[in-house]
N, C-alpha and C positions, 0 to 999 in steps of 0.2 A: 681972507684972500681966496678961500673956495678949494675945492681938491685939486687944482692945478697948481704945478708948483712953477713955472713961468708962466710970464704975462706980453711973451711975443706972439704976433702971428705966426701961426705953425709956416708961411710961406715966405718970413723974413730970413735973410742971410748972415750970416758974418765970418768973417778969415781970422785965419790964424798965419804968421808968414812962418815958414816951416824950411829952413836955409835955403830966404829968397823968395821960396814958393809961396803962391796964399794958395790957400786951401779951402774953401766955398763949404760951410757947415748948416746944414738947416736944424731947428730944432725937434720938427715932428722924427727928419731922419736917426738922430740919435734916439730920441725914443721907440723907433722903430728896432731900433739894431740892436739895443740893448736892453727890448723887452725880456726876453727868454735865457739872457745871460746868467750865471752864477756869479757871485760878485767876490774878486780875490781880496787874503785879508791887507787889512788897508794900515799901510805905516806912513805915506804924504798925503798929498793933499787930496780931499774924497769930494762926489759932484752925487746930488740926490736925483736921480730919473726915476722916475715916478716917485717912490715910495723908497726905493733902495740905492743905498750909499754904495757908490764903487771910485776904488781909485781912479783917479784923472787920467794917469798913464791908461788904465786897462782901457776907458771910453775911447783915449785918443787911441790907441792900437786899433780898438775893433772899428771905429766910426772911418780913419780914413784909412784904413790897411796899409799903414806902414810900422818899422821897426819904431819904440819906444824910445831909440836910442836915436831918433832923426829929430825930435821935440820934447821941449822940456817940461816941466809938471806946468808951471806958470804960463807958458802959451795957451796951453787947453784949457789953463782957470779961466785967464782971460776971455777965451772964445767961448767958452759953456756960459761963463757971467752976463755976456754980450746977449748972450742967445735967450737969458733971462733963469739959467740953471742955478739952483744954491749951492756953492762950493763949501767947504772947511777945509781952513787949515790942518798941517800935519797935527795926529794926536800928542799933547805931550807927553814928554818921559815921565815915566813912577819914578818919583824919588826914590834914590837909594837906601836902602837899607842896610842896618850895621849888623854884622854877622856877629851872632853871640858865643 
């Protein structure tokens, strides 16, 4: 597939409806915005830009500037997927272990 990890035109759109609102997401824009980012550690669901896994929430925060708490992880899977981004699911749990 080559070093590009989507296979959209950097000038294709897609929304996310965000209570009601859609929200117009390009994908060169995310890769813009979260070139130089640190990426927080990841306990749902994580979106690969460029080369580095960051959680959905932190993408959706920084790409459209609003609170994490206006959209849900699965909006921004769906929109990053659309946009042609590789999402994963949340990591799963380590089994527990029995205290000796």
């Amino acid at each position: 597939m080559g070093a590009r990890l989507h296979s959209c035109s950097p000038l294709s759109r897609q929304y996310a409806c965000h209570h009601r609102r859609r929200l117009y997401l390009q994908a060169i824009e995310v890769e813009q915005k979260m070139n130089a980012v640190e990426p927080e550690p990841i306990h749902g669901d994580s979106v690969v830009v460029g080369s580095v896994a960051y959680p959905v929430k932190q993408v959706g925060r920084i790409v459209t500037g609003q609170d994490p708490r206006d959209f849900s992880a699965g909006e921004m899977v769906r929109a990053l997927r659309r946009l042609g981004f590789t999402c994963k699911p949340r990591p799963a749990s380590p089994e527990p272990t029995a205290l000796l």
